[in-house]
C-alpha positions in Angstrom: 0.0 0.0 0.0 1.1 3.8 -0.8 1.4 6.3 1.5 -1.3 7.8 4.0 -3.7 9.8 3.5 -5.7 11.9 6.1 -8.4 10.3 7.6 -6.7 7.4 7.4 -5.6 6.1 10.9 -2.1 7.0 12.1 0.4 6.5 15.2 0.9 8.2 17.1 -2.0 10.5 17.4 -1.2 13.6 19.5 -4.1 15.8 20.8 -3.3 19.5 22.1 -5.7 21.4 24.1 -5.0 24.7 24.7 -7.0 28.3 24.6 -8.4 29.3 21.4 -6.7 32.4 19.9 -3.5 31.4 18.5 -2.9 31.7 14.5 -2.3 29.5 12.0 1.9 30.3 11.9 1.9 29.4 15.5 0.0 26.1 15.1 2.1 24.9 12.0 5.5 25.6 13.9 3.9 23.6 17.3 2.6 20.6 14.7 6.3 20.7 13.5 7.8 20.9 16.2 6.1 18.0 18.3 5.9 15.9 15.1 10.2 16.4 15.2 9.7 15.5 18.7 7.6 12.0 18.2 9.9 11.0 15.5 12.8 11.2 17.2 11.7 10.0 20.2 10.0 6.6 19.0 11.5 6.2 15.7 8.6 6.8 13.5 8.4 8.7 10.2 6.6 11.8 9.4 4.0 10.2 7.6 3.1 8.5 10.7 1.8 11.1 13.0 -0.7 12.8 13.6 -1.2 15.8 15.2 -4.7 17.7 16.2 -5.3 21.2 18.0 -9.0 21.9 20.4 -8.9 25.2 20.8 -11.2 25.8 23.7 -12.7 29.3 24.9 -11.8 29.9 28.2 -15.2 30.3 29.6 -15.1 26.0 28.7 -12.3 25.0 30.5 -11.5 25.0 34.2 -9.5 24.0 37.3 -10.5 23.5 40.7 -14.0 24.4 39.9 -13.3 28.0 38.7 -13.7 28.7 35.1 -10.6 29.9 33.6 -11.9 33.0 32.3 -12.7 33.7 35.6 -8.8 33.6 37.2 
């Protein structure tokens, strides 16, 4: 079989949560950067990882039952 393709299921799959707001440069250097990491830390490929930003609005996310927006 050929290369991947998106949608197609890849390993390592990494999931970022963070606050909504940051731009497109900043997420393209973070999926570089932490698709470098991956690869050199478990030998994979590229091709073989995943990566996938939630930005979340800080009124939808909280710690120690305060909402962020409100610390």
């Amino acid at each position: 079989m050929g290369g991947r393709l998106f949608g197609e299921t890849n390993m390592p799959w990494v999931t970022i949560q963070w606050y909504k707001g940051r731009d497109y440069e900043t997420k393209k250097k973070v999926m570089k950067l932490v698709t470098d990491a991956i690869c050199q830390g478990v030998g994979c490929k590229p091709e073989a990882v995943s990566v996938v930003f939630v930005d979340v609005d800080k009124r939808d996310w909280g710690s120690a039952g305060v909402p962020a927006s409100e610390r």
